[in-house]
Residue, then its C-alpha position, 0 to 999 in steps of 0.5 A: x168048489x169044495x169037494x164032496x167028503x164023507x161021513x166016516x172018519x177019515x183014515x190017516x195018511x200012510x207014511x212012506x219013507x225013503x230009505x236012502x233020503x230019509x223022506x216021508x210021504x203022506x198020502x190021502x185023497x189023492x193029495x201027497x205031502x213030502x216031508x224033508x229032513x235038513x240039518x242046518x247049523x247042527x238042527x235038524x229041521x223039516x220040510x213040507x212040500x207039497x202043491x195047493x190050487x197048482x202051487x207049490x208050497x213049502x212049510x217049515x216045521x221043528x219037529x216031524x211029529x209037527x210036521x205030520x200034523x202040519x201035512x194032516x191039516x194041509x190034505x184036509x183043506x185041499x181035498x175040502x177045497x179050502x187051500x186058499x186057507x194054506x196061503x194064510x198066516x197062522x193068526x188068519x189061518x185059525x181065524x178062517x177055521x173058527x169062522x168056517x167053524x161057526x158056520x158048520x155049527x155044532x150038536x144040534x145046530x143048523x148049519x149055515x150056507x153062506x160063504x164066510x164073505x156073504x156072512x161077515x156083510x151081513x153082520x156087518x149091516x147089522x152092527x151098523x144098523x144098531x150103531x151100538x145101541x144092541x147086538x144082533x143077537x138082543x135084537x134077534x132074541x126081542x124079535x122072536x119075543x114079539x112074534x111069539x104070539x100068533x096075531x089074527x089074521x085079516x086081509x087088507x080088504x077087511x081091515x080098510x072096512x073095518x077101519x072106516x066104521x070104527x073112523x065113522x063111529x069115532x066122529x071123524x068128518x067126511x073129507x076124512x072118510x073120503x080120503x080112505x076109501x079113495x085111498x085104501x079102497x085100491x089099495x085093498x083091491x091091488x093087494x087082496x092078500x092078508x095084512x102081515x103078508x105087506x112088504x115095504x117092496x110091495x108099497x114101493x112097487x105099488x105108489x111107483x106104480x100109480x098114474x097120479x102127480x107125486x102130491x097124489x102119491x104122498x098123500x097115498x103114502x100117508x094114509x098108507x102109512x096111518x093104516x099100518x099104524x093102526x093095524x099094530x094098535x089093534x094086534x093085527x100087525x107086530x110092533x115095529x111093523x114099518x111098510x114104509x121102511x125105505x119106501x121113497x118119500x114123494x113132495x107134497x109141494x104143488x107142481x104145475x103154472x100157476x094159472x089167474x084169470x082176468x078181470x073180464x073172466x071173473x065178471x062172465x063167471x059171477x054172472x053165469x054162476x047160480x047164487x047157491x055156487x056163487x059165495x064160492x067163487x067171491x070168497x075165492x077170488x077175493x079173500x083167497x080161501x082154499x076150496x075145502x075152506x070155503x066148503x066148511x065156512x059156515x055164515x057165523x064164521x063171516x063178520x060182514x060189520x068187522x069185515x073178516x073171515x075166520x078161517x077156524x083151524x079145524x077147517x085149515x088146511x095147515x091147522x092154524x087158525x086165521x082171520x082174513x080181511x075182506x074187500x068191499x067189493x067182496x062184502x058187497x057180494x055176500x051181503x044180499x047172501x047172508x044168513x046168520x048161520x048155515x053152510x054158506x055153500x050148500x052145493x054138495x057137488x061144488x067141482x060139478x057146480x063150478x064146471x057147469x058154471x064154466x060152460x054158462x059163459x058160452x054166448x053162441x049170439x056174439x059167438x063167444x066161447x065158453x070159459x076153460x075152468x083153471x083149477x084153484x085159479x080164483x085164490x092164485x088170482x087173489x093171493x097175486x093181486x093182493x101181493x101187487x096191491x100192498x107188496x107185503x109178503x109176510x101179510x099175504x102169506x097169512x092170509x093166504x095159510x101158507x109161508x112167504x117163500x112160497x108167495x115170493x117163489x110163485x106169486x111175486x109180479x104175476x098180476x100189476x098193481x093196475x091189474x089188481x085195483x081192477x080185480x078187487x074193483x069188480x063189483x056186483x052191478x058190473x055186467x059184460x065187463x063194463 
């Protein structure tokens, strides 16, 4: 702990000298330096002598005048606390003054508190950071440059409306729509606080902090990460904003058993299902489009004569455009459906639809149970059965949208090639499984 020291201008030690050993004392502070005279091979050399942090320490000198000087420096440090430094040779010792210097600051400067330790780790950080690409101080004078504006302010809340209407304005397509309010809407009520107030921390804190699988949490993260982006492109934010920084990226991979359903099951949902849900449910279970996909097919994407699908890459999920093959089992289907265009699911509420379809199976008079919906259990049950029908996986991958790893590591030997002739065999006039 350094000691407590005055603005005056310090007075200089007296030297007291003993007559009959020609000794000098120097005292300050209440520290005292002796200084020995000793002649060796005819020179005449002196001796300091004193202690620092309960040691004692002799230094050498050629001259008493150095030596004065020498015991100045040493009652300086030691009443400032500082009389490791005494330890030091004289390369670090002047180094260590320099830094201590640096740290003090001069006319009109402010002073640093932080140990010369705390403050070399930070510029340590730094430079590693850069990598030699700038110095800390280009990158210091580049930030204060940018932030000289003040920017507007506006809170979360405000900017998440603001974003929706100009996103509406802009065309984008209601599944777009939906996913900011699902994710900005409690975002914004968690943070009701203004925009450049957002610490990275704060979304850690916030994304660890959620109840939902970690593909929910990605896709949090992702649309969190476009808002930031957007509030820089409209001057709400500073370029180089990143509230993602360090913030822990979470997989988007599906997690969980995969589930399939038996051909029995499949037969009890198309025969409970309502004909406006029911091309969800063949398309699903027997081409193996996602959800959303089929929800954005129109009857000008279906080809019934050719016998494919085209699944348009503004409306796949890995935008890339796909033609799947369709079984006739399927075509049988959707030809009593067909129209030559139009949604062909026009249920607004599909999740709702299929639930309810579920609950239909029920046969109270044979005492049978209704069926436990298995969600995305129609596209697994295809892209299985596919998979044991023709055994090739790179086909199936393409028609399923998605890589052959995944269809090898999750598909692979779920369904037997008996059990898959007997799926794709379901077909219209089949009735309780017979």
């Amino acid at each position: 702990m350094q000691a407590e020291t005055s603005n005056e201008p310090k007075a200089k030690p007296e030297a007291e000298a003993d007559e009959t050993s020609n000794v000098v004392e120097m005292k300050r502070e209440g520290v005292s330096v002796r200084i020995r005279p000793t002649i060796k091979n005819g020179v005449t050399r002196y001796v300091l002598d004193y202690r620092a942090n309960g040691k004692r320490k002799l230094v050498w000198r050629s001259t008493l005048a150095k030596a004065k000087a020498e015991a100045n420096y040493a009652i300086d440090k030691i009443s400032e606390g500082q009389g490791e430094i005494l330890k030091l040779k004289a390369a670090d010792a002047y180094a260590y003054t320099r830094s201590r210097a640096h740290l003090e600051g001069g006319d009109g400067e402010t002073k640093i508190d932080l140990e010369i330790d705390e403050a070399v780790s930070i510029a340590a950080d730094c430079l590693r950071l850069l990598g030699g690409r700038a110095t800390p101080q280009e990158v210091c004078r580049d930030w204060l440059k940018r932030h000289a504006v003040e920017l507007p302010k506006i809170t979360i809340s405000k900017a998440a409306e603001d974003l929706k209407k100009l996103e509406k304005a802009d065309g984008k397509k209601n599944d777009r729509m939906k996913q900011f309010k699902a994710h900005l809407d409690p975002f914004a009520i968690a943070h009701n606080l203004e925009v450049h107030t957002i610490t990275p921390k704060m979304i850690a804190d916030y994304l660890g902090a959620m109840v939902h699988s970690e593909r929910t949490k990605a896709n949090h993260r992702d649309t969190i990460g476009f808002f930031n982006r957007w509030l820089i492109l409209h001057g709400y934010l500073p370029k180089g904003t990143d509230w993602l920084e360090g913030v822990r990226e979470y997989s988007k991979r599906k997690t969980g058993t995969i589930e399939i359903l038996a051909a029995d099951e499949m037969l009890r949902l198309i025969e409970a299902a309502d004909k406006k849900i029911l091309p969800l449910i063949v398309i699903g279970g027997f081409a193996g489009l996602r959800h959303e996909e089929i929800r954005r097919l129109d009857w000008q994407d279906i080809d019934l004569e050719e016998g494919f699908i085209t699944v348009k890459a503004a409306n796949s999920k890995t935008g890339t455009r796909r033609a799947v093959p369709m079984k006739e089992n399927l075509k049988a289907f959707l030809k009593p459906l067909e129209k030559k265009s139009g949604k062909v699911v026009t249920v607004k509420n599909t999740t709702k639809q299929l639930l309810l379809t579920a609950d239909n199976t029920v046969n109270k008079a044979q005492k049978i149970k209704q069926l436990e919906w298995k969600r995305n259990a129609l596209r697994h049950t295809y892209i299985s059965a596919r998979l044991a029908e023709c055994g090739d996986e790179a086909r199936v991958a393409y028609e399923a949208g998605n890589g052959p790893q995944v269809i090898r590591s999750n598909y692979d030997a779920r369904i037997r090639p008996k059990a898959a002739a007997e799926w794709f065999g379901i077909m219209p006039q089949m009735k309780g499984g017979k």
